[in-house]
C-alpha positions as CSV (number, residue, x, y, z in Angstrom):
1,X,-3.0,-178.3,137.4
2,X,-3.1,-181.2,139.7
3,X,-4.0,-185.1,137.7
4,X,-7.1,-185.3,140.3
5,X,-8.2,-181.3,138.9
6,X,-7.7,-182.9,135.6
7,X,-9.6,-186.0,136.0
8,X,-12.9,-184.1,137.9
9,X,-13.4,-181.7,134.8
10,X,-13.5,-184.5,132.1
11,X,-15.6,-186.9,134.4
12,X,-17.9,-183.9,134.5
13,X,-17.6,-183.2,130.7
14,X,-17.6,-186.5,130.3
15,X,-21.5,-186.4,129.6
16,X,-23.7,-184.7,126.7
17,X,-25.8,-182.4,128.6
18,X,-23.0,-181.0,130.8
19,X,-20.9,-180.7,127.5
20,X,-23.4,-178.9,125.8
21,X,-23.9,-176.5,128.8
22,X,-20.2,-175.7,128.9
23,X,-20.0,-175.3,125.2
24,X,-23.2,-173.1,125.2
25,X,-21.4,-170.9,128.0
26,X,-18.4,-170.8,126.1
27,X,-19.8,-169.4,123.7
28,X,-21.9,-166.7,125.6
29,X,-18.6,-165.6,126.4
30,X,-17.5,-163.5,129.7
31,X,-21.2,-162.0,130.2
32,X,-22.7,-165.5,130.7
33,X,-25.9,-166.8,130.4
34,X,-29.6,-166.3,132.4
35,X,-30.5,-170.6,133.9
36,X,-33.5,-170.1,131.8
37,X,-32.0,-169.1,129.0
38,X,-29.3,-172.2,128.9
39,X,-32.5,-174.4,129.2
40,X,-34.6,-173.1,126.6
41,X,-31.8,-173.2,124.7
42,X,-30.9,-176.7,125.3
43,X,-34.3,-178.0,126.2
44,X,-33.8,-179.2,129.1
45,X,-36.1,-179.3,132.1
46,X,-35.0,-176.5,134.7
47,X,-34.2,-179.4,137.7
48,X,-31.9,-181.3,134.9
49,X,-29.9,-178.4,134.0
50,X,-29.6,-177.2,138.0
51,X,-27.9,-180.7,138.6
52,X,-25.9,-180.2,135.3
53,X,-24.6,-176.9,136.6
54,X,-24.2,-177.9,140.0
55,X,-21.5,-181.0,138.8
56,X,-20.4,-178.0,136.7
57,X,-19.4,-175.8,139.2
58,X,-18.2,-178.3,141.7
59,X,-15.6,-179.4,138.6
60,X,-14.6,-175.3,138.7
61,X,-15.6,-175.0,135.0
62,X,-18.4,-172.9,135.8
63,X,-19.1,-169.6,138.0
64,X,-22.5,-168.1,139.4
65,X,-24.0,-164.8,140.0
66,X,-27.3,-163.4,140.7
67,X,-28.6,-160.2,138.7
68,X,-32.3,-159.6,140.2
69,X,-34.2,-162.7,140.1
70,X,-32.2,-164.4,137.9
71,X,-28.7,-166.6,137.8
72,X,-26.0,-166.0,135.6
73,X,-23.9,-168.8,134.9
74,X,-20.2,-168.2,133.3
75,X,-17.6,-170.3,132.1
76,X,-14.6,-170.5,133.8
77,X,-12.3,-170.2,130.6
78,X,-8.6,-170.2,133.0
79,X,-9.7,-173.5,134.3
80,X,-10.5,-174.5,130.7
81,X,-7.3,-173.1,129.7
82,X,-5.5,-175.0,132.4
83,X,-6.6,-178.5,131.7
84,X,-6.0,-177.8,127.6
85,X,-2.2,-176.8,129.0
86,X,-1.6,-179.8,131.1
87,X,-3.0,-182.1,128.5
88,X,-0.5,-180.6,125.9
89,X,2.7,-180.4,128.7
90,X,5.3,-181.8,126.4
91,X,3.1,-182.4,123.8
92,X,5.9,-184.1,120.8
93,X,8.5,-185.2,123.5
94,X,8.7,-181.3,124.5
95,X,8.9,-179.6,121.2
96,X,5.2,-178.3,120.8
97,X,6.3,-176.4,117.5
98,X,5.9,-180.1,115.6
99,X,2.3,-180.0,117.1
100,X,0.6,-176.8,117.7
101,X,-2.9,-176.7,119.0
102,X,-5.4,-176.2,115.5
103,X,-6.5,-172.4,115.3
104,X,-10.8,-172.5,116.5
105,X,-11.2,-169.9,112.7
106,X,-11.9,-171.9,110.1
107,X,-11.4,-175.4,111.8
108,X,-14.3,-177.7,111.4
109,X,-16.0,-179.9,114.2
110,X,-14.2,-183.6,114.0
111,X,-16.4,-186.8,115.4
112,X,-15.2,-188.8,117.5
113,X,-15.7,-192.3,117.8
């Protein structure tokens, strides 16, 4: 991954709707997730959550497709994938054993301040 692919997903993370979105459609897993459904879900007004998306997709962290009438957004878990890797390249000067990533079973949602 290029710094500039690196630095367009967080900017678009980098904001609470769009990071629950991605989170929501992370957890929806492969199948994805109806528009409408992400908004109820989220309550969010349907023209918020299309701009959400849209900055979504144009960071490559989210796909499209239409089934009938309605949209099915996906996320894009090897560009999630990618940025965790290059944000851990030689994580502990280049011995990653000393600092492996924590397991998501059992691990409990940190703050951050």
């Amino acid at each position: 991954m290029k710094k500039q692919n690196a630095v367009a997903i967080l900017a678009a993370l980098a904001q609470d709707n769009r990071l629950d979105v991605f989170r929501l459609l992370v957890e929806a897993g492969p199948e994805g997730m109806p528009a409408g459904r992400i908004a109820n879900s989220l309550k969010l007004q349907p023209n918020a959550l299309t701009f959400h998306l849209d900055q979504l997709r144009d960071a490559s962290l989210v796909t499209v497709r239409r089934d009938g009438r309605s949209m099915i957004y996906t996320a894009r878990y090897e560009a999630m994938n990618s940025l965790i890797s290059y944000l851990t390249d030689n994580c502990c000067q280049g011995q990653p054993g000393y600092c492996p990533p924590g397991t998501a079973k059992g691990r409990k949602s940190e703050k951050v301040s």
